[in-house]
C-alpha positions as a printed NumPy array, in Angstrom:
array([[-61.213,  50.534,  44.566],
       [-60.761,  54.32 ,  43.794],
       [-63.636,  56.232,  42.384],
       [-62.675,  57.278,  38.261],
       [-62.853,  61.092,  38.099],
       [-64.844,  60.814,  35.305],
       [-65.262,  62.911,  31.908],
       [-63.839,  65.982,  33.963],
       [-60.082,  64.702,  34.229],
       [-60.828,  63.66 ,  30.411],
       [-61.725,  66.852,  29.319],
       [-58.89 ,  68.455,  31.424],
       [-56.276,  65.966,  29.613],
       [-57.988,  66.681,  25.986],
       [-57.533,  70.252,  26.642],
       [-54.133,  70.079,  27.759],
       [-52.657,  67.861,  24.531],
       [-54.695,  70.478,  22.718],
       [-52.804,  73.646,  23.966],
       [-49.698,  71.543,  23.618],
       [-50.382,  70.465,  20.075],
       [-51.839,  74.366,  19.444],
       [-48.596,  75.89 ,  20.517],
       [-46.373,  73.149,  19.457],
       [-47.711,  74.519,  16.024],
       [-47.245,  78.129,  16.678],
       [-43.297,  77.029,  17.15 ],
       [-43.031,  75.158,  14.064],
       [-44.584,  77.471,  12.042],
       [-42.45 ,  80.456,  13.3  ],
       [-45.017,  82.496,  14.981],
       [-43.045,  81.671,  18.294],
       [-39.469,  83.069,  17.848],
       [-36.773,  81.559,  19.766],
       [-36.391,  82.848,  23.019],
       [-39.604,  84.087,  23.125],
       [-41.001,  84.27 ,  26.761],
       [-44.479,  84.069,  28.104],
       [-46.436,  82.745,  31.157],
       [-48.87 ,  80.988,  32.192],
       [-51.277,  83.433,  32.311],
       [-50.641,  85.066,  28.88 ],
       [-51.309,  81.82 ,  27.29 ],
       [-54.077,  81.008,  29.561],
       [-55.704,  84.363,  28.67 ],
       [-55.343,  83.631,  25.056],
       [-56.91 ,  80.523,  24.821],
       [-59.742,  81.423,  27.625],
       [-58.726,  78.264,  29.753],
       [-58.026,  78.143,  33.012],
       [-53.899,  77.946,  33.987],
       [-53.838,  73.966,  35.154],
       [-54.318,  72.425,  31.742],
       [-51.879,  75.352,  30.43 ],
       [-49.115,  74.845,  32.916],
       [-49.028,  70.959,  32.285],
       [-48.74 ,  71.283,  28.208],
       [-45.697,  73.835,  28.349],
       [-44.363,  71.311,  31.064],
       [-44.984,  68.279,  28.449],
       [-43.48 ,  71.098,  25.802],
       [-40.519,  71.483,  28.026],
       [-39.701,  67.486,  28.951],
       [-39.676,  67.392,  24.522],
       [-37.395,  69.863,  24.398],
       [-39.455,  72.807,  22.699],
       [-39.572,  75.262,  25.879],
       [-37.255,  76.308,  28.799],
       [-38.75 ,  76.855,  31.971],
       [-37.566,  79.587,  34.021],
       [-39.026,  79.252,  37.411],
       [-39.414,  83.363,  38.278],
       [-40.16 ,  84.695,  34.397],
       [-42.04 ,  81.716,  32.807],
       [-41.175,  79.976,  29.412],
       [-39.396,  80.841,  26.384],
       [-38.83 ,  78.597,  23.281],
       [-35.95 ,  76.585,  22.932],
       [-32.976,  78.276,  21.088],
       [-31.316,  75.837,  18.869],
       [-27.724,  75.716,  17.309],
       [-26.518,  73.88 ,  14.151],
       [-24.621,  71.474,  16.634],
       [-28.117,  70.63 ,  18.194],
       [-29.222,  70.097,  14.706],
       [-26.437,  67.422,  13.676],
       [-27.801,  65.689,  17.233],
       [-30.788,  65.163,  16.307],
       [-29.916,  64.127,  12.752],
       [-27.477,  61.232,  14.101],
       [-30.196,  60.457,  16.684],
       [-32.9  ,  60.171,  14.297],
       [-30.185,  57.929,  11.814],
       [-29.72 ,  55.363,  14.736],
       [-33.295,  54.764,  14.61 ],
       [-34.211,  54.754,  10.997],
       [-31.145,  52.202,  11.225],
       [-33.199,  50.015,  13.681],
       [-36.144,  50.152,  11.25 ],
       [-34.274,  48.989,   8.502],
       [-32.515,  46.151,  10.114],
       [-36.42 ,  44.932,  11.365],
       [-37.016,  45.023,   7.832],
       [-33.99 ,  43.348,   6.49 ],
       [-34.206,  40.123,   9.403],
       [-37.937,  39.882,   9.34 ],
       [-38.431,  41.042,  12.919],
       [-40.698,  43.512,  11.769],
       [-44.821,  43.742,  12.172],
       [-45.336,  44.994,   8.388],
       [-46.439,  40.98 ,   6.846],
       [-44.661,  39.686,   4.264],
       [-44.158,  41.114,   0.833],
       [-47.29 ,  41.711,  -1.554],
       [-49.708,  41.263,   1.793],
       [-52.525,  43.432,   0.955],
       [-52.703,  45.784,   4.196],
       [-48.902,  46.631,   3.72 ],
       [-49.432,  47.618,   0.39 ],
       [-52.746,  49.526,   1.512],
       [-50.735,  51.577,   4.003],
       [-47.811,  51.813,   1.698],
       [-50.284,  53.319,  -0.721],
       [-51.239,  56.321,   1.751],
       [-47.624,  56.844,   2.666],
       [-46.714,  57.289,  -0.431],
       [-49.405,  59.661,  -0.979],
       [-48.294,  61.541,   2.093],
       [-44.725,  61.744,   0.573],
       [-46.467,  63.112,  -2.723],
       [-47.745,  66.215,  -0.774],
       [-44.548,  66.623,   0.99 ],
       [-42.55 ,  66.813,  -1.861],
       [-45.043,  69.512,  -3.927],
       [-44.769,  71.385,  -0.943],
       [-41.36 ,  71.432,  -1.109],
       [-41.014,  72.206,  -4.47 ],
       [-43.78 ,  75.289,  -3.915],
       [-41.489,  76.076,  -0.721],
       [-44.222,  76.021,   1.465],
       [-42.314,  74.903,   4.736],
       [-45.658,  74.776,   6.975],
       [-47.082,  72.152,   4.442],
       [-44.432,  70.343,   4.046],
       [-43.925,  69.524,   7.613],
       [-47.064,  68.455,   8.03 ],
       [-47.017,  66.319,   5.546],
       [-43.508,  65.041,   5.986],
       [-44.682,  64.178,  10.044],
       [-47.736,  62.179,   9.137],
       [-45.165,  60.678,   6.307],
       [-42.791,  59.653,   9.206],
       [-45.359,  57.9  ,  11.334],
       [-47.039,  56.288,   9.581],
       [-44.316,  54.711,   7.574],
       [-42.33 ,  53.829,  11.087],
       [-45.902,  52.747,  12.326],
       [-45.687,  49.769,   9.547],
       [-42.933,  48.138,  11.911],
       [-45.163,  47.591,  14.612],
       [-43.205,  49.12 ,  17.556],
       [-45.599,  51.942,  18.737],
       [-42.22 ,  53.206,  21.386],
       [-40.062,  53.711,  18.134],
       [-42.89 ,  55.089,  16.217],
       [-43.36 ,  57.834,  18.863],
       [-39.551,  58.228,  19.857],
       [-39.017,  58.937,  16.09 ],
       [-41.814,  61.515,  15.328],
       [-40.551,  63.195,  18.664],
       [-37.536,  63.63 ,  16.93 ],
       [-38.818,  64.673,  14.13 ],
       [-40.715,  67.711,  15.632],
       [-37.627,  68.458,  17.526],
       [-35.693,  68.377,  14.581],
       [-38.503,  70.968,  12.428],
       [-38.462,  73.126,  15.187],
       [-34.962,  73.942,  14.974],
       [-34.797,  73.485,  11.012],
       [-37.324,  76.354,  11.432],
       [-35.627,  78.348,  13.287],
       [-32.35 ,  78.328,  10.93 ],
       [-35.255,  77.984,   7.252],
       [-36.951,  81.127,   8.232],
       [-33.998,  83.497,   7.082],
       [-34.561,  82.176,   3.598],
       [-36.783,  84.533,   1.972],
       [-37.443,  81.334,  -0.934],
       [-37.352,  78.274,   0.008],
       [-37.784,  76.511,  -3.034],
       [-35.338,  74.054,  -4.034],
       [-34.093,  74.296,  -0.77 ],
       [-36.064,  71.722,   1.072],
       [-35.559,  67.906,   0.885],
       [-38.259,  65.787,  -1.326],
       [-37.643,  62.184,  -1.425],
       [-40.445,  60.51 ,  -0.154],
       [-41.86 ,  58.867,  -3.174],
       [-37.978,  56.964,  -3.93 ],
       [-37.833,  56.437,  -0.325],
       [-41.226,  54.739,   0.338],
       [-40.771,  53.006,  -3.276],
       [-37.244,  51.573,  -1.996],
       [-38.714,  50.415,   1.556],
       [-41.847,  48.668,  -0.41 ],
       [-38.891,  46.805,  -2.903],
       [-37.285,  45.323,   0.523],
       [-34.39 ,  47.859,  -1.203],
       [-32.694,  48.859,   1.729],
       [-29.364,  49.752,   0.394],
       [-31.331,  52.224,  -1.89 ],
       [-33.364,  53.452,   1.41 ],
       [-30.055,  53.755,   3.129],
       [-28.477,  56.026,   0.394],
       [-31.621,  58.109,  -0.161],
       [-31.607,  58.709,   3.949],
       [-27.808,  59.281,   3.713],
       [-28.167,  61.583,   1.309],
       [-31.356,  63.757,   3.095],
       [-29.133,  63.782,   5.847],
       [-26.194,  65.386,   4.323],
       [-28.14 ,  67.429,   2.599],
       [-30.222,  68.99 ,   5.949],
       [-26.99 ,  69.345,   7.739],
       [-25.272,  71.566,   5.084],
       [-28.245,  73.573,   4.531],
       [-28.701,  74.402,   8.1  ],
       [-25.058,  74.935,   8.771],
       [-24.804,  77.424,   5.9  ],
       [-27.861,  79.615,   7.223],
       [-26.26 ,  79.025,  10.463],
       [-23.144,  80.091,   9.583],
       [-24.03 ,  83.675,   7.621]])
């Protein structure tokens, strides 16, 4: 039987989802431009770490689709177009779609309607979704996507599939970090910026997935256009 490494291969792997989820951040909130480059040891020298734990997040960073490796000059941050965006929107609809037809046969994890815990969990969505949306209205885009990720997974988390829960909110980051790229030549982003949580979470809670599907329809058409017009000028 192999001997366990013990709490020093835990502490490496903590550290390493750390750097990823610290620089992860960085992107979303801007502070890492597209094509930005750096190496190993930059970001190893700015966090004080040694370079293994740094090297394998920007690898896990690159196999999401947030960095390019470049195997003489180091990393740079993805550089996303508007046809990238509509991707990820369609990718992301194919797998809301799944959610909702779970939902609509019953094949779904979430108990049945009025249970307790579902309403419990619905409760804290929809309180998610509240923050979200006066983000959005404030046009405070690092809020907001905050808000709107732990919105995402823990609604998709009521369906009980743990793979589409973290497929989804993979997509979601991918799709924020090129939103950001495109948002951040708005000087004002209020009443630009999508806030339909509360109707959304309402409609799944009703069974109402007709009403879901147009409120997701319509978020979608709405994202694309926006990003396509900042795109675009």
């Amino acid at each position: 039987m192999p001997r366990s490494s013990g709490n020093g291969a835990v502490t490496r792997s903590t550290l390493r989802q750390q750097i990823a989820d610290a620089l992860r951040d960085e992107v979303l909130a801007g502070r890492l431009q597209p094509g930005q480059e750096f190496t190993v040891k930059e970001i190893a020298d700015q966090y004080g770490v040694s370079a293994t734990p740094v090297r394998e997040a920007l690898v896990d960073l690159s196999a999401q689709g947030l960095l390019d490796a470049d195997q003489h000059r180091g990393f740079r941050v993805h550089e996303y177009s508007a046809e990238d965006f509509r991707g990820m929107i369609e990718a992301r609809d194919l797998v809301i779609e799944g959610m909702f037809h779970a939902l609509t046969t019953g094949q779904h994890a979430s108990g049945q309607p009025g249970d307790p815990r579902v309403a419990a969990v619905l409760a804290g969505v929809r309180r998610r979704g509240e923050e979200a949306q006066r983000a959005a209205a404030a046009g405070d885009l690092t809020v907001l996507i905050g808000y709107d990720l732990r919105f995402w997974r823990e609604l998709a988390a009521l369906f009980g599939n743990p793979y589409l829960a973290d497929f989804l909110h993979r997509l979601r980051v991918q799709t924020w970090v090129c939103a950001v790229q495109h948002l951040s030549r708005l000087r004002d982003l209020r009443g630009e910026l999508w806030a339909g949580h509360t109707e959304l979470v309402d409609a799944l809670g009703a069974r109402d997935t007709d009403t879901a599907r147009s409120i997701i329809a319509g978020y979608n058409a709405h994202s694309i256009a926006l990003i396509e017009r900042l795109a675009s000028g």
